[in-house]
N, C-alpha and C positions, 0 to 999 in steps of 0.2 A: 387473469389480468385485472381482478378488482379492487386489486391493491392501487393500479397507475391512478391518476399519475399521483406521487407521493405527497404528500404537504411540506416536508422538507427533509434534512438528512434525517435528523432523531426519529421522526415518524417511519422514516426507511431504516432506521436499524432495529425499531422495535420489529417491524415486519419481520424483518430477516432475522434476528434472534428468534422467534415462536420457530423456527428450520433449523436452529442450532443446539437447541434445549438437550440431545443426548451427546452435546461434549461439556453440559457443566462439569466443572472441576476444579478445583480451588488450583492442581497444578497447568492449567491452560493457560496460556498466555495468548493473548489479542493483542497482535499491531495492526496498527490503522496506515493510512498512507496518506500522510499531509500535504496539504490541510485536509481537503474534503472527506476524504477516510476519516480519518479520525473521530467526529462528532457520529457517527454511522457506528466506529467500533466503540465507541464509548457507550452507548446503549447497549451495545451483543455484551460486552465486558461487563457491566453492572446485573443483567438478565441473570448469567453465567457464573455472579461469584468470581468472575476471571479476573488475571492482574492486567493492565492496559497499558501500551508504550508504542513506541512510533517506529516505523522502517521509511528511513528514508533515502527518497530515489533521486536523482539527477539524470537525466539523460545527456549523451554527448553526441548533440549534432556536429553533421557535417561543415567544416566552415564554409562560407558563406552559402551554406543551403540547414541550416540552423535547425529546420524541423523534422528532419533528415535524421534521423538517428544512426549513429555506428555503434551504438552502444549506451552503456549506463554504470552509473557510480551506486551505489549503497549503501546505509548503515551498516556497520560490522568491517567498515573497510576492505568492501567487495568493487571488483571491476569485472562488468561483461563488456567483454569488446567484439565486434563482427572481425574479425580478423581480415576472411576474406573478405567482406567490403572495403575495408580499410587499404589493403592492397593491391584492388580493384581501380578505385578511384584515385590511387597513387598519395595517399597523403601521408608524408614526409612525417620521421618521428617527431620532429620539432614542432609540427604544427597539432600533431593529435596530442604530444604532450600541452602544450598551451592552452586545448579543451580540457583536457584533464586537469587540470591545476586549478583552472577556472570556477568549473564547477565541484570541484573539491573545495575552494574557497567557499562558496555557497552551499553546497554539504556541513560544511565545519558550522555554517553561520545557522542554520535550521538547528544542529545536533545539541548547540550550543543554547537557541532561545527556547528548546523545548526540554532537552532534558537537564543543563545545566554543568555540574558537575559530576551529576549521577552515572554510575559506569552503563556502556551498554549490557543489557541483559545476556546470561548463557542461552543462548537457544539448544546446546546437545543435549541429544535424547529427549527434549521434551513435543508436547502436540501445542503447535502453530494454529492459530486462527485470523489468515493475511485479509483484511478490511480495504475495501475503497468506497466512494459512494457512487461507482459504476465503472463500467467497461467498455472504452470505445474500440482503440486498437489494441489495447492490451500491452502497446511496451513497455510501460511503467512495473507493467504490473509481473512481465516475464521478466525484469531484474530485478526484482523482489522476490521475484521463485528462487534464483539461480543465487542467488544471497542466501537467503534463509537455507538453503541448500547444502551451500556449502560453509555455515555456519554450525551443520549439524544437527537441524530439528529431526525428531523422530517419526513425525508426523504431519504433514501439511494440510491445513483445508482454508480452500479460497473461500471469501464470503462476500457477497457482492448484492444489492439490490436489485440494480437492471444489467442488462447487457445483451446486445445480438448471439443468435446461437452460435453463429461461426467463431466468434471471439473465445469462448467459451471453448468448442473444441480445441481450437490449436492449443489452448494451454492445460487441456485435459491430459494427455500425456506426463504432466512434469508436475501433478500433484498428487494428492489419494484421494482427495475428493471435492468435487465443487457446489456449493451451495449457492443459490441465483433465486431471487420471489418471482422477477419476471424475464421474460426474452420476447421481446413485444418484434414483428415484422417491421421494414421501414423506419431502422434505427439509423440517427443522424449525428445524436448528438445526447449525451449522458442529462445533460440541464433541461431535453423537451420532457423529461419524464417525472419535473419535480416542480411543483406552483413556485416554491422559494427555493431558488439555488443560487444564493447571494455567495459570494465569495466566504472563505474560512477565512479568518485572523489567527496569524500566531498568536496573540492573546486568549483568542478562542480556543488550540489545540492547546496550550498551556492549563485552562483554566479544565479542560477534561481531563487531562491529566491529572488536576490536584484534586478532584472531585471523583477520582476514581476508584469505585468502594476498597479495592482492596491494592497495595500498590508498594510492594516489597521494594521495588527498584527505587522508591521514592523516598525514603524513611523521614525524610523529614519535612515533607511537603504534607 
């Protein structure tokens, strides 16, 4: 635990890169999960030689219980949907289509200020390294498994600075391996475990992007 609490993300990705040094590889790819992933894998990605780009998540709350997840959107134009919750709770195609659309709107508007015109990256057959700068309940981060998934990587490894241990198991099943610096007791909250965890700026996951040592997807940035 002598890593807590972090000075900020980059300080949290150097950590956690010195645990990821036996997947350098020029063919690695690191997405990060924006914003706050992002500055965290832009560190693991430079350590690594790796190429660095974004997986981006949307959840779809329930309406009007918004925090409520039924599910989630993803880059790659992936949908996890709870089915059975969805069913459960009775909500009408019209009304889950209307979450959908919604935050597909907001998907498009992320996909668009970070990567541009640049196509999304192949993920088949390659080894995945999914970035956040922590773990609270983990839904974000199980529709970025279930994404990348079914995108085709060969390979998956979470990479994450802090996180509760329980969080950590449930999504141990659905990866090959998790990397974690800490699992401190008495987790509340991702931001008690960092001095600076001032919000990311799309400016800011942009500008890691174009300072990304190595960065195929980006040719011209």
């Amino acid at each position: 635990m002598s890593e807590l609490p972090f000075a900020n993300r980059r300080a949290a990705g150097r950590a956690l890169a010195k645990r990821l040094l036996a997947y350098a590889d020029d063919e690695t790819l690191v997405l990060g999960l924006p914003r706050g992933g992002v500055p965290v894998a832009a560190e693991i990605a430079r350590e690594l030689k790796a190429t660095l780009d974004v997986m981006v998540v949307r959840k779809l709350g329930v309406p009007g219980h918004e925090e409520f997840a039924m599910g989630a959107i993803a880059s790659g134009d992936v949908t996890v949907l709870d089915e059975a919750l969805v069913k459960r709770l009775n909500i009408g195609e019209k009304r889950l289509q209307a979450v959908i659309d919604s935050e597909h709107r907001e998907l498009a508007r992320r996909e668009n200020a970070y990567r541009g015109d640049h196509p999304y990256p192949d993920l088949h057959g390659r080894q995945i390294i999914l970035v956040d700068d922590g773990i609270a309940t983990g839904s974000s981060m199980r529709a970025a498994i279930a994404a990348i998934r079914r995108l085709g990587a060969e390979r998956l490894i979470v990479a994450v600075p802090v996180a509760p241990r329980d969080a950590l198991d449930t999504l141990a099943p659905d990866v090959d391996e998790i990397v974690c610096v800490a699992t401190p007791e008495h987790f509340h909250a991702v931001g008690q475990w960092y001095i600076d965890f001032d919000q990311t700026s799309d400016a800011q996951v942009r500008a890691c992007l174009a300072d990304s040592a190595r960065a195929p997807f980006h040719p011209h940035q």
